[in-house]
C-alpha positions in Angstrom: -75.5 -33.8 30.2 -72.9 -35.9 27.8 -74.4 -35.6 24.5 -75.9 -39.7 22.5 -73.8 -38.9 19.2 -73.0 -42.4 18.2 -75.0 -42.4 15.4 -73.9 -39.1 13.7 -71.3 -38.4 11.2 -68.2 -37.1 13.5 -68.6 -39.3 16.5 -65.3 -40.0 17.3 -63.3 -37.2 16.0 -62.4 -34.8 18.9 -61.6 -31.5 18.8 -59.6 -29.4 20.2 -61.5 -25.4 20.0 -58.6 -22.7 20.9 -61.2 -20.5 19.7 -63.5 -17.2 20.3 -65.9 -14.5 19.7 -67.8 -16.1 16.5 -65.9 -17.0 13.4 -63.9 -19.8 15.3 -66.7 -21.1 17.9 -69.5 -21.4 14.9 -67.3 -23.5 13.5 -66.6 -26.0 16.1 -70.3 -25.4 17.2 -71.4 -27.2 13.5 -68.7 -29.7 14.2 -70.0 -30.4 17.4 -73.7 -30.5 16.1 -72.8 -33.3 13.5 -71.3 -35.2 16.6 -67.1 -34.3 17.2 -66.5 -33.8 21.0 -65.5 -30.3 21.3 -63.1 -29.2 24.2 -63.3 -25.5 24.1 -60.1 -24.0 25.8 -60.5 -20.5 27.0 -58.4 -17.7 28.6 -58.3 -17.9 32.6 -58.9 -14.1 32.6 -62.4 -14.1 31.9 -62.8 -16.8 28.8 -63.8 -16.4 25.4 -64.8 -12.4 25.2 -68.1 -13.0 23.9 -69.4 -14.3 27.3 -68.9 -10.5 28.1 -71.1 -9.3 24.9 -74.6 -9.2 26.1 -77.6 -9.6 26.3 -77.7 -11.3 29.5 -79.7 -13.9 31.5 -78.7 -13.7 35.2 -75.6 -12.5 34.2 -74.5 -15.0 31.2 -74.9 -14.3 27.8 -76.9 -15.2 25.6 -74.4 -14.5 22.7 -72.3 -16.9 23.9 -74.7 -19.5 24.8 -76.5 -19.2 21.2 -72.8 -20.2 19.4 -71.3 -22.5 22.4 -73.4 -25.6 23.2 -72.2 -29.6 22.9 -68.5 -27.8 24.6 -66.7 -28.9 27.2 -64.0 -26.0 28.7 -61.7 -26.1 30.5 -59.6 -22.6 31.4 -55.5 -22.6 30.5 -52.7 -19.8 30.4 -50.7 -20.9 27.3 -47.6 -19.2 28.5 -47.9 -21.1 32.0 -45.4 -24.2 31.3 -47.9 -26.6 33.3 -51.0 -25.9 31.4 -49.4 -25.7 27.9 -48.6 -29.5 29.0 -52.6 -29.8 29.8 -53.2 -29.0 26.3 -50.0 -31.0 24.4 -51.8 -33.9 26.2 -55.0 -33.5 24.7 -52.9 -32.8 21.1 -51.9 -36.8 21.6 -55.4 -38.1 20.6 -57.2 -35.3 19.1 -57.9 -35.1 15.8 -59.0 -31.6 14.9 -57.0 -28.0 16.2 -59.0 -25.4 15.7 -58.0 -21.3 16.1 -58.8 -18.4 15.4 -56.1 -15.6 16.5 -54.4 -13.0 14.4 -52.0 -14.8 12.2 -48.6 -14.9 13.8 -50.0 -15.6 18.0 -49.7 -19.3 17.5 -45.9 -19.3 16.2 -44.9 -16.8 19.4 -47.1 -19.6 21.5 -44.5 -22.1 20.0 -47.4 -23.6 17.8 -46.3 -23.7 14.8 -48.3 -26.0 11.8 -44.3 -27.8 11.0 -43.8 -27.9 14.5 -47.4 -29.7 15.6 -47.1 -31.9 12.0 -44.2 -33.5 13.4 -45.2 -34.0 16.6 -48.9 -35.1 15.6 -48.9 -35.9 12.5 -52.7 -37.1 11.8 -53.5 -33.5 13.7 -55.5 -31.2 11.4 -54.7 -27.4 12.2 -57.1 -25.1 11.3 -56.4 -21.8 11.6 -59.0 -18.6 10.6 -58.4 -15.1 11.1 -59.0 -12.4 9.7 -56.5 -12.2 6.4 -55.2 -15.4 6.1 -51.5 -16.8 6.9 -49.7 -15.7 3.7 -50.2 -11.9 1.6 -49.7 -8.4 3.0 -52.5 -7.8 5.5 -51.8 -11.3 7.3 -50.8 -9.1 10.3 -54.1 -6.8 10.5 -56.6 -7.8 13.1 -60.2 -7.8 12.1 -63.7 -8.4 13.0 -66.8 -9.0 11.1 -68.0 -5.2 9.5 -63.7 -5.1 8.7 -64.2 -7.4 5.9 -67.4 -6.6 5.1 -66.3 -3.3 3.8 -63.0 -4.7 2.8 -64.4 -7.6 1.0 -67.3 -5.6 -1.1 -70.0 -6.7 0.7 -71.4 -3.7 2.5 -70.6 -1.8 -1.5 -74.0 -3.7 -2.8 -75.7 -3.8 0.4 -78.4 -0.9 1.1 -81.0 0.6 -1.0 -80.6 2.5 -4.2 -79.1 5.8 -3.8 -78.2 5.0 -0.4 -75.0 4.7 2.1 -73.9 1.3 1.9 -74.7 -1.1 4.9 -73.9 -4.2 7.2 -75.7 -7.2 6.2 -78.3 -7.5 9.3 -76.1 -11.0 10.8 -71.9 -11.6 10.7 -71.8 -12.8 7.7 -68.3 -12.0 7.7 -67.7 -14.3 10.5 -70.6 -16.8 10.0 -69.3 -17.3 6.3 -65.4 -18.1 7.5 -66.6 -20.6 10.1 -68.6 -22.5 7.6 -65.6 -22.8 5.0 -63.8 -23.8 7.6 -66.0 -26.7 8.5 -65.9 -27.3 5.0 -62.5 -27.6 4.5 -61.8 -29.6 8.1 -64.0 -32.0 6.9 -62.5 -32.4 3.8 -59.1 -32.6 5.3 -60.6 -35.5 7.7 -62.1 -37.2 4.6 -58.7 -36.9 2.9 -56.4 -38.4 6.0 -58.7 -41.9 6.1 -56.6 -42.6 2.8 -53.0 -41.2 4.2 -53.1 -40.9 7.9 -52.0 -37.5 7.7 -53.4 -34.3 8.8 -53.1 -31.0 6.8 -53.3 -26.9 7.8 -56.4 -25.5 6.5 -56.0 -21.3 6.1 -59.4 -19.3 6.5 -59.2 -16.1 5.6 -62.6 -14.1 6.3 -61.7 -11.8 3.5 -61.5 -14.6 1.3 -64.3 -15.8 2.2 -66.5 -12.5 1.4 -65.1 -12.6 -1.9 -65.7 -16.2 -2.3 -69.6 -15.1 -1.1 -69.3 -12.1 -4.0 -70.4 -14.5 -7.1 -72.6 -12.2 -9.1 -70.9 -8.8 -8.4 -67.4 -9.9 -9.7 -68.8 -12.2 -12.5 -71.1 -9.1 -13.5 -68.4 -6.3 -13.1 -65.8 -8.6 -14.9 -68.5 -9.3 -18.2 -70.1 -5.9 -18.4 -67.6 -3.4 -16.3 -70.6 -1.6 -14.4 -69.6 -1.6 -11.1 -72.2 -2.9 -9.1 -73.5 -1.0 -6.1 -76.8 -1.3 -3.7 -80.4 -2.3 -5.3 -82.4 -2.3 -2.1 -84.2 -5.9 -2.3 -84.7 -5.9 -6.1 -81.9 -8.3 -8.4 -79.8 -7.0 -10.4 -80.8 -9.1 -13.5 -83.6 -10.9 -12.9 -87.3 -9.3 -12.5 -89.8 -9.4 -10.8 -87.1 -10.4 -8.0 -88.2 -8.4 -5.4 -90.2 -7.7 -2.0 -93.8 -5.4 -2.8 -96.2 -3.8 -1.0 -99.4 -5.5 0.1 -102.7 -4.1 1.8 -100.8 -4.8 5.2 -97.4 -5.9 4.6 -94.8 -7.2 2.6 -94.2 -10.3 0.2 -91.5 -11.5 -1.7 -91.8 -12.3 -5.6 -89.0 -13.9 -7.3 -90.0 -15.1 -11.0 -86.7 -16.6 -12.4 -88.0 -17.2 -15.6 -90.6 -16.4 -18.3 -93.2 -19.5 -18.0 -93.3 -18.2 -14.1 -94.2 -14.8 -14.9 -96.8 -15.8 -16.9 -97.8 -17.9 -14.0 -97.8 -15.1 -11.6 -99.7 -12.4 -14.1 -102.7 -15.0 -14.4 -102.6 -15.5 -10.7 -102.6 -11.7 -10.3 -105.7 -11.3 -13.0 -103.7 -9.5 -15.3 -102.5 -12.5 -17.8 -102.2 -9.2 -20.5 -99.2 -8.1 -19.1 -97.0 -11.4 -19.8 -97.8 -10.8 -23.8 -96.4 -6.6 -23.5 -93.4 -6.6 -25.1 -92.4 -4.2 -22.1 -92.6 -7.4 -20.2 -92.5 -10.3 -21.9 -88.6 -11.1 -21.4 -86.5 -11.3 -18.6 -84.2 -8.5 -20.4 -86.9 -6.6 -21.4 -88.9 -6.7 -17.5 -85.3 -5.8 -16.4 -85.3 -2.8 -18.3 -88.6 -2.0 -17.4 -88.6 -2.9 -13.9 -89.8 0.0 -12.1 -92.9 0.4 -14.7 -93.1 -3.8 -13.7 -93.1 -2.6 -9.7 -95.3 -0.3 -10.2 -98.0 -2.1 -12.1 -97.6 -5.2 -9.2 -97.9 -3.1 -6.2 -100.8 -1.4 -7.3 -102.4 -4.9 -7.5 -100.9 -6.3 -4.7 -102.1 -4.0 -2.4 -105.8 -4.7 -3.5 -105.5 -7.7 -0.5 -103.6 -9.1 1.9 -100.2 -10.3 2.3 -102.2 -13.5 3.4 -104.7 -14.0 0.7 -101.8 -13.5 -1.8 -99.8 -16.2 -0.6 -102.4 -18.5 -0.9 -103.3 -17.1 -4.6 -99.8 -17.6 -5.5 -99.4 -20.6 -3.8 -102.3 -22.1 -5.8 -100.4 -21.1 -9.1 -96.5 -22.0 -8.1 -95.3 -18.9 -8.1 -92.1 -18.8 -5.9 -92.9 -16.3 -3.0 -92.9 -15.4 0.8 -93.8 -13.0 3.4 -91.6 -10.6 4.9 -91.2 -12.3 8.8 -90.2 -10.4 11.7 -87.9 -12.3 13.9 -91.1 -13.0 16.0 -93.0 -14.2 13.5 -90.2 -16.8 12.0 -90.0 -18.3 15.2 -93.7 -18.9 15.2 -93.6 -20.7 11.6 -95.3 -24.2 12.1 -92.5 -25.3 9.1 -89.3 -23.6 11.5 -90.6 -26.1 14.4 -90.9 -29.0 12.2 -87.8 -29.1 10.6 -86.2 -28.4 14.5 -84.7 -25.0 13.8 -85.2 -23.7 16.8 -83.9 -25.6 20.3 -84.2 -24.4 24.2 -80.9 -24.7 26.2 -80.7 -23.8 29.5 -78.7 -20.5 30.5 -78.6 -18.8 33.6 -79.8 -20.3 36.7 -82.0 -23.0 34.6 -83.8 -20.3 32.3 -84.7 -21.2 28.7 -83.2 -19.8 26.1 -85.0 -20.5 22.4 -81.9 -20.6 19.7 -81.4 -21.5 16.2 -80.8 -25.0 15.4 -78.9 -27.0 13.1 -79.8 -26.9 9.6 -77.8 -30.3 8.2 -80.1 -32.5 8.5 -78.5 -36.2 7.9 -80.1 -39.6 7.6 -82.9 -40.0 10.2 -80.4 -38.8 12.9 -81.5 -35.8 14.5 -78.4 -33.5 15.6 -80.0 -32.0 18.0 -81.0 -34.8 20.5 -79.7 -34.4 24.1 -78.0 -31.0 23.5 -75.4 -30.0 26.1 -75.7 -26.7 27.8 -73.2 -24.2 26.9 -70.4 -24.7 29.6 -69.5 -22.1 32.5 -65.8 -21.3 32.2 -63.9 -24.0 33.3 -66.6 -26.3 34.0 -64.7 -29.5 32.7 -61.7 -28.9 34.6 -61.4 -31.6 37.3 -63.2 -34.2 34.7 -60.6 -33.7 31.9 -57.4 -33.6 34.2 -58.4 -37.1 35.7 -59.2 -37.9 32.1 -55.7 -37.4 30.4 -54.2 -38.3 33.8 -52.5 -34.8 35.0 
């Protein structure tokens, strides 16, 4: 089913998705969310390689489908001279090149950004790998725990006194595709004024320093060199997830007229007048005496009857969901987080949504399946007449 996108912001740009795996396809699957057709070109041999990464639904997988849908694909060997012409065709009247191999494939494909400029000028040519085009490691390949631990990520991930450790998603990936919709966006914004298109570089290890504001900002002021905390921030308390009778629940006071807020809700309005506690420095320096003393009240009830006790006073807070339990949220299904796409032979799959919400326009309406390799073949050929 062809997607009603009239109404949303990139109807009419079209894009042409050389991508794979996760960095690249997240990218062009926001694009495609906010309305861009999205012709996703993939390797005869098998496709994009994530359709082999399971878990699987009568044989497809769900990895794939859960970054893929509102694509078309259609399967060409960029070496063979007859479907190279497939894609230069498509080149004529897209608007948007997107890819995302090791810096370097596309110039021994014989596309190269001065060499696509020329011919299509008003093209913009994303490209996002692993180290960027320019700079000594432009040659490495990487994937997403590479530039975690190359970018500093995984150093102030984990809990105190621990090994460090992989954020739980790809934020190595996950963080370069969303620059990059960022800065194709920009670069589309930018040709309405001169026609022309422009090469946007995504490195993801840029990008994981780019997502490193408090560790280099604090290392560069105070030279401590910042390293895991568990859950707890490293300079603001009570910033932190605590014990309750049955559970977890997140606290994060930012600020002194909060914490006063949360020691009345807690019955303990003494506490905000100790001069142990009564600043944000001096909770800091006291924050495992802090812990201690709000654990051993909050595990008096319920992570449930202290959510509504500190809902009551404003006190920012939340419960520690399982995956299971976030997709039960009543405010997840309002706000359309989660969608069901059909993989398989007709199965439902429940995935996340889109989280831009625009206008009135929901992004999500009529969402195309993710395609079967190839799917789009015939269609597209008698489309750009070959």
């Amino acid at each position: 089913m062809m997607r009603e996108s009239s109404q949303l912001p990139l109807a009419g740009i079209t894009v042409v998705d050389l991508t794979r795996v996760l960095a690249g396809p997240y990218c062009t699957m926001m694009l495609a969310d906010l309305g861009a057709r999205v012709i996703k070109i993939e390797n005869p041999e098998g496709g994009d390689d994530s359709r082999h990464v399971g878990p699987f639904v009568d044989g497809e997988s769900a990895y794939f489908a859960s970054i893929n849908r509102n694509k078309e694909s259609i399967a060409l060997d960029l070496k063979n001279p007859e479907d190279r012409k497939v894609l230069e065709k498509m080149l004529e009247t897209a608007d948007v090149l997107v890819e995302n191999f090791r810096a370097g494939v596309m110039e021994k494909l014989g596309y190269t950004w001065e060499g696509l400029h020329a011919r299509y000028p008003g093209l913009v040519y994303a490209s996002i790998s692993g180290f960027g085009q320019t700079g000594p490691y432009r040659n490495r390949p990487a994937y997403d725990m590479v530039v975690q631990a190359m970018g500093g990520l995984m150093s102030v991930t984990g809990e105190v006194g621990g090994n460090p450790a992989r954020v739980g998603v790809s934020i190595g990936d996950i963080g370069a595709g969303l620059y990059a919709t960022i800065g194709i966006q920009s670069v589309l914004l930018k040709r309405v004024h001169t026609g022309l298109g422009e090469r946007v570089d995504i490195s993801m290890l840029d990008c994981q320093v780019a997502l490193l504001e408090n560790p280099i900002a604090r290392y560069s002021a105070t030279g401590t060199v910042p390293k895991p905390l568990g859950t707890r921030h490293p300079s603001i308390t009570p910033f932190d997830m605590f014990a309750t009778q049955d559970g977890f629940i997140v606290v994060a006071v930012g600020n002194d007229t909060l914490f006063a807020k949360l020691c009345d809700a807690l019955g303990h309005a003494e506490w905000a007048g100790e001069a142990r506690f009564a600043t944000v420095l001096a909770r800091n320096e006291n924050h495992v005496e802090l812990k201690a003393c709000l654990e051993k009240r909050l595990t008096d009830a319920t992570t449930a009857e202290w959510e509504a006790v500190l809902e009551s006073a404003g006190v920012p807070h939340g419960p520690l969901n399982s995956v299971p339990q976030l997709m039960q949220n009543p405010h997840v299904e309002a706000r359309g987080m989660l969608i069901d796409i059909g993989i398989g032979q007709g199965k439902p799959l429940r995935i996340a949504g889109n989280p831009v919400k625009i206008g009135g326009v929901d992004t999500l309406t009529n969402v195309r399946n993710p395609p079967s390799l190839d799917q789009d073949r015939d269609r597209l050929l008698a489309e750009f007449k070959l």
